[in-house]
N, C-alpha and C positions, 0 to 999 in steps of 0.2 A: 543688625539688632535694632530692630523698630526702635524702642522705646529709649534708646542714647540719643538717635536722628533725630526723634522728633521732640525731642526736650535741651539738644546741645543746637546753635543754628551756626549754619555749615561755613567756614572761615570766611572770612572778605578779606583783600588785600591791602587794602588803604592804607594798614598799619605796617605791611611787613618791612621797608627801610627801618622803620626804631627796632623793630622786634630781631631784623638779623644783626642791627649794630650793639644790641644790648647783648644778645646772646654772645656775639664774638667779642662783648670785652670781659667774658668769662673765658676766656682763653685756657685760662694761668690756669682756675682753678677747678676746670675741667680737665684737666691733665692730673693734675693733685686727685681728684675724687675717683677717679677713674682708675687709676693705680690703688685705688683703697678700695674698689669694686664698688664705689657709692655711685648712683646716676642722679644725673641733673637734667630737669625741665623747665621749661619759661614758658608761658600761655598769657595769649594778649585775651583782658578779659573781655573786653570791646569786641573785637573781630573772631575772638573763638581761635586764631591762629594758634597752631601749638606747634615747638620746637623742643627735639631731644640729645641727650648725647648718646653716643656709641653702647654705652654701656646698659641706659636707659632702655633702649632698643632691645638687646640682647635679655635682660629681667623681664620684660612684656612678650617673649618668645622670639620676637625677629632679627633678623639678622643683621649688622652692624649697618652696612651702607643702604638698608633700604628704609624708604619716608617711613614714616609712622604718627600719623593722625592721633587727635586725640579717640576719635568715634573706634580708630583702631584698638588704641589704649583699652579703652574699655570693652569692648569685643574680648579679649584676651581674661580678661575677671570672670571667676568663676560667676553662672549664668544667678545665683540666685545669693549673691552679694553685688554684682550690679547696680540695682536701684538705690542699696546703701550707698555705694560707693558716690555715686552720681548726686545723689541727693545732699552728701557730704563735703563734695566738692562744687557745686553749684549755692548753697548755702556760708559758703567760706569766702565768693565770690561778690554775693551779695551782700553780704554782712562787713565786708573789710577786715575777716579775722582770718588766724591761723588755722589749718586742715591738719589733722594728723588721722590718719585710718590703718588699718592692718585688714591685707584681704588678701585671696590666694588668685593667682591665675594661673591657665592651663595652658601646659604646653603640649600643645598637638601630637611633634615630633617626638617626645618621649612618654603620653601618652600619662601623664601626673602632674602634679599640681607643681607650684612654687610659691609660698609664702612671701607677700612683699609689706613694706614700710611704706608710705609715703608721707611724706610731710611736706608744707607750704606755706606762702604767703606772700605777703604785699612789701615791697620794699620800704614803702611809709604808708603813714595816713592820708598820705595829699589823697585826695578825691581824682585827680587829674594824672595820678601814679596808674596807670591799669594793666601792669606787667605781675603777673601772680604765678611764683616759681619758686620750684623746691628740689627735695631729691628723693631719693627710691633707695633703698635699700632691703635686700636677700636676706630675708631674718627666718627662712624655710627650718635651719638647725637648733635656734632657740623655741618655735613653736612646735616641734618632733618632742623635745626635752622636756616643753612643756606638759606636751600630752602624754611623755612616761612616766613622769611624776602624778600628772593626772590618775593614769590608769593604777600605779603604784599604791597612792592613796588610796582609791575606791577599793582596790583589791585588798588589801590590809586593813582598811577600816570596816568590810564587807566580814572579813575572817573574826575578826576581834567581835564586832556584834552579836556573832550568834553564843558566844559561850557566855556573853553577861545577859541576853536573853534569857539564856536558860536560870545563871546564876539567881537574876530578879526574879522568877518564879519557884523557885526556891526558899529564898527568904521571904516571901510572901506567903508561902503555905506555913513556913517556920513561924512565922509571925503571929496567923490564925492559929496557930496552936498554943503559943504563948499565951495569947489573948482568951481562952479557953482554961488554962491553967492557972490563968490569973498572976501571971510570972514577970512582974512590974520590970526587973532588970533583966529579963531577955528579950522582952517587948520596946525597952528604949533602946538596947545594944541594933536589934535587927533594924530598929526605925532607922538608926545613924548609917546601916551599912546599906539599907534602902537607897538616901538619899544620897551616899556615893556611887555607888552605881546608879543614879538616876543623871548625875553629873555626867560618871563616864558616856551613858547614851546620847547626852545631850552633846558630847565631845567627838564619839564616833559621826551622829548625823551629820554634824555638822560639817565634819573631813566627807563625808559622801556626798553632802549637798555642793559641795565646793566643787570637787572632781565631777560633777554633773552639770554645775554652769561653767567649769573653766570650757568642756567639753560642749557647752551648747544644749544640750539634752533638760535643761527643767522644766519636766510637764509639770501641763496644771489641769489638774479636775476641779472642775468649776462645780458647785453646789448653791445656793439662795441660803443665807442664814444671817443668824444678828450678830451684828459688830458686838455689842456689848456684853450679851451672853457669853462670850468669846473672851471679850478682856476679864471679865470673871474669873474666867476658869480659870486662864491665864495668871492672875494676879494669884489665886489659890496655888498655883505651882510653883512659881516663883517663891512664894512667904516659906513654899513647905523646903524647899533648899536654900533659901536665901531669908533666914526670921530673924534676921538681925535687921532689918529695914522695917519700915511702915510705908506700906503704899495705900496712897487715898485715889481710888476711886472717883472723877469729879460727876457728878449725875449728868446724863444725857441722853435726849429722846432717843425711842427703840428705832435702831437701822438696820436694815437688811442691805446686805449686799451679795452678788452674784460671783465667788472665788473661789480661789480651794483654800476650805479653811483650816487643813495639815500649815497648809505654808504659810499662811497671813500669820500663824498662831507659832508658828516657827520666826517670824519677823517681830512678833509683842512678844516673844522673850529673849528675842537677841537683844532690843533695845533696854527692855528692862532688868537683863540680868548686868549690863553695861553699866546703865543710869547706879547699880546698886556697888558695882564693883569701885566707879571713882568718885562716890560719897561718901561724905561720913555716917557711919552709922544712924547716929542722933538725929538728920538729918531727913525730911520725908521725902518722897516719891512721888507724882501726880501722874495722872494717864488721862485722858480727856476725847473726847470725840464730840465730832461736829457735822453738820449735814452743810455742806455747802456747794448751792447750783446740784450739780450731777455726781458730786463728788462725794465723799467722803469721810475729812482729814482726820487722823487720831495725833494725839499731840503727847511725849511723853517729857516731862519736866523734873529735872534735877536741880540740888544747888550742890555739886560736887567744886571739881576742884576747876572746870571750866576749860576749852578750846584754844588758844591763841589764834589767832585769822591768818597766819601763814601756811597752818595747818589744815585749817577746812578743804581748800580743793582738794587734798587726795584721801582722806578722812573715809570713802568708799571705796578707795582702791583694795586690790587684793594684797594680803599679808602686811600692809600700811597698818603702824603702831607709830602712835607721838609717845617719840624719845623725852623724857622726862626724869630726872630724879625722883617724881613724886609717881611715874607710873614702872618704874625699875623691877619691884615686886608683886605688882601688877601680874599674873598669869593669863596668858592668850595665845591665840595663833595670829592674830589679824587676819582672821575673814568671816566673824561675824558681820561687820556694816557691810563687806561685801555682799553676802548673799542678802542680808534686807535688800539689799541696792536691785540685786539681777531680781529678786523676787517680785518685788515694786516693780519694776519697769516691762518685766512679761505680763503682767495686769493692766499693762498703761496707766500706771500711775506715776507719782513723782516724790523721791524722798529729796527730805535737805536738812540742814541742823544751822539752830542758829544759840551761840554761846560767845560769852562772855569769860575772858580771863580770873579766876578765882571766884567768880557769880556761878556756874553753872552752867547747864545748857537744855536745850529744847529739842529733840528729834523729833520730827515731824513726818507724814507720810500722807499720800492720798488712794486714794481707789474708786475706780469710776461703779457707780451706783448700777 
């Protein structure tokens, strides 16, 4: 595989006394991981040498007692995770930080995949530390389970949408007739059950968008249109199910940008129907956009009830809810900020939030112009 060779450079010795004395005084607990089906690697990041256990060997496809390279290592990753992989672990190397990835590799001899773990890192921060090793583990049955839950969702949430399709055009013609009749309390009653089922839809997509990036699959139809015309609309959708908030609009020059804008427009009412849920009331709502370089950023600003900083790095994870007393009655699934998250980052762009405890918080986003 070209492009491992010519981006890994191919072991020197000079280091292997430290690297087999360091390996062998894992002894103990290669015996221990190994009995728990975990594998263990050490890679000098100096000389590229790489060293595996028995079991390591056997998760990468080969057989216990034979060498196994790192160029091999990655040979054995599915052909078009690879470059992540590589780019993952080269990056981890140069930075002095922790690697954690999930990729499949193929086993030749049974002719399917295997779902692996890896995880790693630096024994310390010395500079002069260059031993960077970790371990592997067969995580093949939790990502299968994954993907029935996946398909389970989409399947279900796929069933459920066409009957409140039909339902919503229903009450729409009811409605028109009401409005015709001049019939004040059947025109408010259809309004109120409008915007519950506008709710449920906004509940089903959202389970289908989910099952569609846990699974990899969000396309995007790119179109040229204005960011702002956009939060418009937006903000008009949001008031009409959520009128208990005021959202201010902050003015900003007209942008165009090149995305699909089902999904940007799917990402400004995740964040806004958010910003409305852990507010108060009384309290406004801001949304903002900015032209900045190649970029961009729309900015959406609360003064709710605010983030604790322990909490932000997994605040995009999937099904991730901050446990709270004050968010207990709170309704969600947690994967709204997920999907912003996958949605942004298929655009190359970059989401992040910046909040204060009991102040509020700022979700922010980018999109390249």
């Amino acid at each position: 595989m070209s492009n491992v060779d010519n981006d890994i450079n191919p072991p020197e010795n000079n280091n292997s006394e430290a690297l087999t004395t360091s390996f062998l005084e894992a002894d103990v607990a290669l015996v221990a991981l190994d009995s728990a089906n975990v594998g263990i690697w050490i890679m000098d990041a100096h000389s590229g040498e790489f060293r595996s256990s028995k079991r390591t060997k056997m998760l990468f496809g080969h057989e216990p007692d034979e060498e196994l390279s790192f160029e091999q290592a990655m040979q054995s990753v599915a052909e078009k995770h690879q470059k992540i992989v590589l780019k993952a672990v080269l990056t981890a190397i140069n930075n002095k930080t922790s690697l954690y990835i999930e990729c499949p590799v193929f086993l030749p001899s049974d002719q399917k995949h295997r779902w692996l773990s890896i995880t790693g890192g630096f024994g310390s921060a010395d500079t002069v530390d260059s031993f960077f090793s970790g371990i592997v583990i067969d995580i093949t049955k939790q990502k299968q389970n994954e993907m029935r839950r996946s398909k389970f969702i989409g399947m279900v949430s796929h069933e459920l949408k066409t009957p409140l399709t039909a339902l919503k055009a229903y009450v729409q013609l009811l409605s028109n007739w009401a409005k015709k009749q001049k019939d004040n309390f059947t025109i408010g009653a259809l309004s109120k059950v409008e915007r519950q089922v506008k709710k449920m839809l906004s509940m089903i997509n959202g389970l289908l968008s989910l099952s569609g990036a846990e699974a990899g699959k969000i396309h995007l139809t790119k179109q040229s249109f204005s960011i702002s015309e956009l939060m418009d609309e937006v903000i008009e959708e949001t008031m009409f199910l959520t009128s208990s908030h005021q959202i201010i609009r902050v003015p900003c020059e007209p942008i165009t940008v090149n995305a699909d804008r089902d999904k940007i427009e799917q990402v400004l009412v995740n964040l806004l129907s958010n910003a409305a849920k852990y507010s108060s009331k009384d309290l406004p709502i801001e949304i903002a956009c900015t032209h900045i370089n190649n970029f961009v950023e729309v900015a959406i600003k609360d003064q709710g009830m605010g983030i604790a900083a322990d909490n932000l790095a997994q605040l995009f994870d999937p099904h991730y809810r901050v446990e709270r007393v004050e968010t207990e009655k709170i309704a969600g699934f947690g994967i709204g900020l997920y999907l912003c998250a996958e949605i942004v980052k298929r655009h190359n762009g970059k989401i992040w939030v910046e909040s204060e405890l009991g102040i509020g918080s700022i979700f922010k986003f980018t999109l390249p112009l």
